[in-house]
N, C-alpha and C positions, 0 to 999 in steps of 0.2 A: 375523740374521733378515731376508728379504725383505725390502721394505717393497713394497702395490702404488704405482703410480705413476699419475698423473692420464693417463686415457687424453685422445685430440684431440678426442670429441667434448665431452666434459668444459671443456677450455680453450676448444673454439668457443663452447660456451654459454655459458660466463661473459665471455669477451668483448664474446658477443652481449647479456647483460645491463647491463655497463657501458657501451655502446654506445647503449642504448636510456635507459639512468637520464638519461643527456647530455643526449636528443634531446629527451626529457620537463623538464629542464632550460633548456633551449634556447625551447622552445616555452613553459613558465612562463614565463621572463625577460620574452620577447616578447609573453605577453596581459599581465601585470604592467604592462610599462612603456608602454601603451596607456589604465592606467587612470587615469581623474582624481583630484587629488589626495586626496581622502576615500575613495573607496573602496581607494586606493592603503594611504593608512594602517590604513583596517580590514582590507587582505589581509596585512599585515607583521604581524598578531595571530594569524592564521591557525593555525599553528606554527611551531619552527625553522627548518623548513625553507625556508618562506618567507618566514622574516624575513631569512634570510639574501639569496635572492635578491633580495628589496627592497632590503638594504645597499648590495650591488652595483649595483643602477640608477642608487641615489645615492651613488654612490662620488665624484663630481664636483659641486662648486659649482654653482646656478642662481639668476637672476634673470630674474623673470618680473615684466611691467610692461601696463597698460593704460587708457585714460582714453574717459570718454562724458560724452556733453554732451546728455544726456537730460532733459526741461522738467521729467521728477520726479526727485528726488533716488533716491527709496525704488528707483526701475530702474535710474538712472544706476549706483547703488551695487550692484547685483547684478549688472548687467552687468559691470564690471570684477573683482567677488568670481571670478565663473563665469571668464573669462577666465584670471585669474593662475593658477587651480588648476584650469586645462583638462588639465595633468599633472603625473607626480608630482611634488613638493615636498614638503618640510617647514619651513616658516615658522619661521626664525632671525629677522627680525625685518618689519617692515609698516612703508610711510610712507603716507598716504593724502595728499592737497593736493587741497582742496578750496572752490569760489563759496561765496560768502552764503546760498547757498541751500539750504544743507545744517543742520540742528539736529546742534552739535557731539556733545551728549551723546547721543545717539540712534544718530548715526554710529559713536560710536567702541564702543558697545555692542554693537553690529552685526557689528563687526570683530572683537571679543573673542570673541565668540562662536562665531565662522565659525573663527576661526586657532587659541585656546587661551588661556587664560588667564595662560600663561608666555609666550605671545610679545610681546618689548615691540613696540610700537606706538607713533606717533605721527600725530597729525592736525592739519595746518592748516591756516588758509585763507588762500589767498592769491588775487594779483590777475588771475594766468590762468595755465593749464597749458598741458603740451607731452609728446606722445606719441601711440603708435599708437589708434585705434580701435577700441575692441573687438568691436566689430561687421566694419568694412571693411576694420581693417587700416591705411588709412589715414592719415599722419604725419600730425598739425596742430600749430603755434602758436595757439594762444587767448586773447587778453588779451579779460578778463570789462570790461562797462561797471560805472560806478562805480553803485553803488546802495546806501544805506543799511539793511542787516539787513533786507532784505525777503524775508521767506518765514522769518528763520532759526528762528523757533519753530514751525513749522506743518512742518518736515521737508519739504517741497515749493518746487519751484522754479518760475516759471509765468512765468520772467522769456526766454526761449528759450537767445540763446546767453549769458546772461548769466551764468551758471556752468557748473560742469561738475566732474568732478574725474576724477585720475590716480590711480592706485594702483600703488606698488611690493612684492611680496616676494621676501624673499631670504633662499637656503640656503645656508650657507657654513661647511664641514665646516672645521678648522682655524681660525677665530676663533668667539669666546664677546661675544656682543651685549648691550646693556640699554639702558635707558634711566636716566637721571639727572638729575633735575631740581635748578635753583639755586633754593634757598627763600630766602624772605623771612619774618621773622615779623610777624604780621597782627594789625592793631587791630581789637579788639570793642567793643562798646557794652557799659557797664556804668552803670546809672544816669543814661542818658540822655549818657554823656560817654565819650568813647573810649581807652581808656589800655592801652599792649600787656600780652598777655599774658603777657611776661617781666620787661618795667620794663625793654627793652632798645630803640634807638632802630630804625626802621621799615629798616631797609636789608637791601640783597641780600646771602646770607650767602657772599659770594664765595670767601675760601681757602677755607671747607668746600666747595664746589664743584668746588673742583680738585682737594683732597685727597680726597673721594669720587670723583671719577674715577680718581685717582692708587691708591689702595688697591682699590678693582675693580680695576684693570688689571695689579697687583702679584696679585691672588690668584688672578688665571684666568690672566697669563702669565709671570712673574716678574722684569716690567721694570716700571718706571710708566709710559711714554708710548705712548700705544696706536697702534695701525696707522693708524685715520682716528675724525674726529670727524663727525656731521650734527647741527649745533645749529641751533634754533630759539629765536628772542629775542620777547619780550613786547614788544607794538605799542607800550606808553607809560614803556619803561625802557632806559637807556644802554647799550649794549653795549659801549660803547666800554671803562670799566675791567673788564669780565668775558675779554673777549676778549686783552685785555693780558695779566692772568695767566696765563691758559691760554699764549698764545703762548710767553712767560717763563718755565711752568713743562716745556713738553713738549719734545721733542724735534723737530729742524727735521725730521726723516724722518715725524713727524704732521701727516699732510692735517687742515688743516680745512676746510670749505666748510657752507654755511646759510642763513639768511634772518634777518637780522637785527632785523627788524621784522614781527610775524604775531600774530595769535591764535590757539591751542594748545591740544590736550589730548595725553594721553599715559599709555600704562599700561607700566610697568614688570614685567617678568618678578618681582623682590624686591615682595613685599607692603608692606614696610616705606616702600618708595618711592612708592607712590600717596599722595600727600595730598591728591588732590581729595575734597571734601565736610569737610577737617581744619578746625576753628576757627582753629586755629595758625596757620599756614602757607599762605605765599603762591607759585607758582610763577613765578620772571621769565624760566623760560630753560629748557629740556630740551634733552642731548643725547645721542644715540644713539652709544653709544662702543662699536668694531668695534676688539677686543684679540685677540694671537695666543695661542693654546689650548696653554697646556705640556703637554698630555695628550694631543691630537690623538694618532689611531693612526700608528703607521709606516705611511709611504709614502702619506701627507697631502704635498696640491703646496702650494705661496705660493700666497699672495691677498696683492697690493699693490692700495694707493690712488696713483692720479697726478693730477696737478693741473695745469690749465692756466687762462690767465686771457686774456680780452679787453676792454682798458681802453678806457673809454668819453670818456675826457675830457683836453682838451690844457690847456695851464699856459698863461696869458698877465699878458703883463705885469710887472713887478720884484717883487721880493720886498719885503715890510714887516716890521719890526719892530714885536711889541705895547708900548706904556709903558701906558696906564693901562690896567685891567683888571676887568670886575665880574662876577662871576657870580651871576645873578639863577638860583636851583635853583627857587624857583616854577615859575615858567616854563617852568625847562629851555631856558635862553638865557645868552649873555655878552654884555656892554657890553663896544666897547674904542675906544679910540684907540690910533693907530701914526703910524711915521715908513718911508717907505720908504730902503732900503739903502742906507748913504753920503751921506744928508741928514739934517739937523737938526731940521728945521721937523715938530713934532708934529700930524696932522691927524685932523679927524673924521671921522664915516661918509658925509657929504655930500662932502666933498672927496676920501675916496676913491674912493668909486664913479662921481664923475665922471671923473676920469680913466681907469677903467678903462673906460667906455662910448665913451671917447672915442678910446680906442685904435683901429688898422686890424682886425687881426684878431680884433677883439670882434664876436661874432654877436649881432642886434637879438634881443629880447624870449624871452633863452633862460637859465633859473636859473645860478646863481653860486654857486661853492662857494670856499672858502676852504681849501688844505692847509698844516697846523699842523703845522711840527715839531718832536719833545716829546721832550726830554730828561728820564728820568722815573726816580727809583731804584725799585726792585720787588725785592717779598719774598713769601716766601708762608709765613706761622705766623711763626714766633718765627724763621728761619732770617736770618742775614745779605744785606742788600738790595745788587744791584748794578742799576748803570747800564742803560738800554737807551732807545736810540732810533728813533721813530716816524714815522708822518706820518698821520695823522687827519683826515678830512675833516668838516667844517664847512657847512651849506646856510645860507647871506646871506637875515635876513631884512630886512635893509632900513639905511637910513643913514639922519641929518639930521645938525643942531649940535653935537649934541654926541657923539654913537657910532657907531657901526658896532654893528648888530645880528646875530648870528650860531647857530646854533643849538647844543643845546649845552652844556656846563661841561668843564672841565680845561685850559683855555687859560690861561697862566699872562705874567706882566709878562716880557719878554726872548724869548717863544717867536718865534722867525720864522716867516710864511705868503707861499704864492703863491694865487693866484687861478686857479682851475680853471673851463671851462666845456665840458658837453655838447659833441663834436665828431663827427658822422656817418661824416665822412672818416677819422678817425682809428680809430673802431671797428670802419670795415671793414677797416681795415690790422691792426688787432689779429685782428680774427680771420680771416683770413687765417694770420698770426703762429702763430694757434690750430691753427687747419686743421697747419701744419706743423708744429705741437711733437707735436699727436696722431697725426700721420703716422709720428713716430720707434719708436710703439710696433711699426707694422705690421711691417717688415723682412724682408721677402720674403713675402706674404703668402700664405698656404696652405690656401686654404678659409673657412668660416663662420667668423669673429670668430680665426681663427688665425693666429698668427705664426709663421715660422721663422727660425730662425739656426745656422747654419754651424762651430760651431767649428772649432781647430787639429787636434781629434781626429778629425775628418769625421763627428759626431753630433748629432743634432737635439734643439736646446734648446724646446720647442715652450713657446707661451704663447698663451692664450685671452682676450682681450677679453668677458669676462662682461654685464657693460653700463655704463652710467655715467648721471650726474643734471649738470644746467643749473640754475644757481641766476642767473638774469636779473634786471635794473635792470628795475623795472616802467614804466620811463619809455620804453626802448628796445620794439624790434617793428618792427613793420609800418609804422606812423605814425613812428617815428623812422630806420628807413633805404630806406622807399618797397618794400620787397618783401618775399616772406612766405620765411618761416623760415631766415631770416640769422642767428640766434644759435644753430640748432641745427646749421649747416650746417657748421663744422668736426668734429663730431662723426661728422654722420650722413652726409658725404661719406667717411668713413674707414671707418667701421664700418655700412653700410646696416640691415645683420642683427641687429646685436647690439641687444636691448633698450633705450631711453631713455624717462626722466621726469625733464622738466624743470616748471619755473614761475618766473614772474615774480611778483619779490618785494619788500618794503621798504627793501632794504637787500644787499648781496651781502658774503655770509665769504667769503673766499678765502684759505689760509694756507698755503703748503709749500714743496717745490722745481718752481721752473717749470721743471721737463726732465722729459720722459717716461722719458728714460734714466738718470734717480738721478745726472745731473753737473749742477757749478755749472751755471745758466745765465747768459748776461749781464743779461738782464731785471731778474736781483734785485740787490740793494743790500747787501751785509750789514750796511751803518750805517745803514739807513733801512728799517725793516720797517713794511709796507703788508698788515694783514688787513681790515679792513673798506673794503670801494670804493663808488666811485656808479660810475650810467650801463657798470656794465659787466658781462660775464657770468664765471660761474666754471664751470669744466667737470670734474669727478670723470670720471675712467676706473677701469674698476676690472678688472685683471687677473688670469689665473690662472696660475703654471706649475708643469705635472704634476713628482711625484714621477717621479726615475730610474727608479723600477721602474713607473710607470704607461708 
């Protein structure tokens, strides 16, 4: 039996129809990806059809950054909201860094509301920001003047440049984000007298800390140590033994970077996680932990963390050894007496610190730090503890007759220290230093925030510089190397285009490997691991490279 056959005008039309679905496709794609982030999200409701095209817009990571230094907090804060979600996104997680002049709770409700109630979030304040304009575009360094909580209940800032804040979000298809705070449990008042709520003593519940990070990062990737860390430390708690662990427990390919020192809020995507307003529970620390996604669809590119660092401060002077030793935890200070290296003669804080004053290369009337190195065994639960050695730094708060004053606890009888101070010369050689390690990502550099590389196969390995965060010594700026924006400028000499939010902070994390290209560098030590610095900056880059089939 016959059969008819499709005549030509037949296949013109249908060609011409597929042809036209394209064109109508094509032209979707392109008002879609025009629209600002909310109305972006309500046209992915739309139907299939168009949820699909929205997929595809964001088929690729973004980080979108902006900061205003507006006398009211309530516009500053809408200007940068309006900025971040000028297009499409979908908010994987928020950092806000924000002046005194912002009422935390107010802000961070503000955010929740704008982004979602799953996106975690964190907000803190620190001592000045760094980023574009969202208004002009822009770059600035900002360090805010000192002022004590003025404005911070009244949501208003009337102080001019004396705050301001940045705002980061970021969508990053192939890791799964949260927030995680290190609790404390909290004394109440009961009968006019304070006794905890567990009958358990006040401290930071630190292996839970690590082991909640470690079982997040086990359940969304199926390793424990996640891709990168953003911690934030509570202004009047040691980070020093929190950060230990973490170091001890993760793996050396986990960036950390953070602020060591800030006041915090933060909402977690896990309900379970928010304990603000909890009777119980004290928060000393959140950190934002970016783990890789077992699930991610085929043909998901990497997202790496790299880390670079520029140290602020030169050694002078011999080393000492501690003998006697007091750690005063009121205070949050150590009493010590020492003997310097190869000498007998036991001396006090008056007699050390004159001879260091008296040195050549001692700069007049500039702070004194003390680095401790601390041979220390570490465990985490019930598992067998091994060795690992440190070097800590310490800020001198003074000598006489009898002590050396130092800031502080975990300094132990036998620990050896050098004396570190503030050094301008040296920070700009560091970051120089910077400038060149961030330089290693470029590698033939091929457009907007892109790299290329060459293999043996003659094919292109492409990777995208997404953006990166400056976690700065609030001490350094402007006032500490005579010109403006030197600690953003190994960055943003490498990458003009790509996104930045930085701020200057209490304290600087920095933890990984110092090579942009995942090999040893000489910089590190592996018998002297150095995460928390002064006077120095730490630099996150944060890379993409597409999947083979992208």
């Amino acid at each position: 039996m016959d059969t008819e056959k499709p005549s030509s005008s037949k296949k013109k039309k249908k060609t011409i129809e597929i042809s036209s679905l394209a064109d109508c496709e094509d032209v979707l794609h392109n008002i879609l990806s025009r629209l600002p982030a909310k109305s972006f999200a309500s046209a992915a409701c739309v139907n299939k059809s168009w949820n699909c095209v929205c997929n595809s817009i964001l088929s690729r990571p973004r980080i979108a950054s902006a900061c205003s230094f507006k006398a009211s907090a309530p516009i500053a804060l809408q200007e940068v909201l309006d900025k971040v979600l000028l297009e499409p996104i979908r908010p994987h997680f928020a950092i806000a860094n924000v002046g005194r002049g912002f009422n935390m709770r107010r802000t961070l409700d503000f955010l929740v509301k704008h982004l979602g109630l799953r996106t975690p979030i964190i907000l803190s304040v620190v001592h000045g920001v760094m980023g574009r304009d969202a208004l002009t575009d822009e770059f600035r360094e900002v360090k805010f003047q000192d002022h004590e909580d003025i404005g911070v209940n009244r949501g208003i800032c009337t102080c001019g440049q004396q705050s301001g804040i940045v705002l980061t979000v970021g969508y990053l298809p192939g890791l799964k984000v949260d927030a995680i705070p290190l609790l404390r449990r909290k004394e109440v008042p009961v009968d006019d007298t304070y006794v905890d709520v567990y009958l358990a003593p006040p401290v930071p519940m630190i292996d839970q800390f690590v082991m909640d990070i470690q079982n997040y990062t086990t359940s969304v990737s199926g390793c424990a140590s996640p891709v990168g860390i953003i911690m934030f430390g509570k202004e009047d708690m040691d980070q020093k033994p929190i950060i230990e662990k973490l170091d001890y427990a993760m793996s050396m390919n986990t960036v950390f970077v953070g602020d060591e020192r800030s006041r915090f809020a933060y909402r977690s995507g896990d309900d379970l996680r928010n304990v603000c307003g909890n009777p119980a529970f004290i928060s000393d620390a959140v950190a934002l932990v970016f783990a890789s996604d077992k699930d991610k669809p085929h043909g998901t590119g990497e997202i790496q963390f790299h880390l670079a660092m520029s140290e602020g401060v030169s050694a002078i002077g011999p080393r000492h050894k501690a003998v006697s030793v007091r750690a005063n935890h009121a205070e949050g200070s150590t009493w010590l007496t020492a003997k310097r290296e190869g000498h007998h003669v036991i001396l006090d804080g008056e007699q050390i610190l004159r001879h260091i004053d008296q040195l050549e290369n001692r700069f007049p009337q500039v702070e004194l730090y003390v680095g401790v190195t601390k041979r220390r065994k570490c465990s985490i639960g019930s598992e067998k503890s091994r060795l690992i050695t440190t070097l800590a730094f310490h800020g001198i708060r003074g000598g006489d007759q009898e002590y050396l004053y130092v800031d502080g606890v975990g300094i132990k009888t036998g620990d050896y220290f050098q004396f570190y101070q503030p050094d301008h010369n040296a920070a700009l050689a560091a970051c120089r230093n910077a400038s060149e390690n961030i330089r290693n990502l470029k590698l033939n550099s091929s457009g907007k925030g892109f790299l290329g590389r060459r293999d043996v196969a003659n094919s292109i390995d492409r990777k995208e510089v997404l953006g990166g965060f400056i976690f700065s010594c609030c001490g350094r700026g402007n006032s500490f190397f005579g010109g403006l924006n030197v600690d953003s400028f190994p960055f943003f000499e490498n990458f003009p285009s790509a996104p930045l939010a930085g701020i200057f902070c209490g304290g600087e994390i920095g933890r990984g490997k110092l090579s942009m290209t995942g090999q040893e560098s000489q910089e590190e030590s592996p018998a002297e691991r150095r995460y928390l610095h002064v006077y120095s900056t730490a630099y996150l880059v944060i890379s993409y490279s597409a999947a083979p089939s992208e």
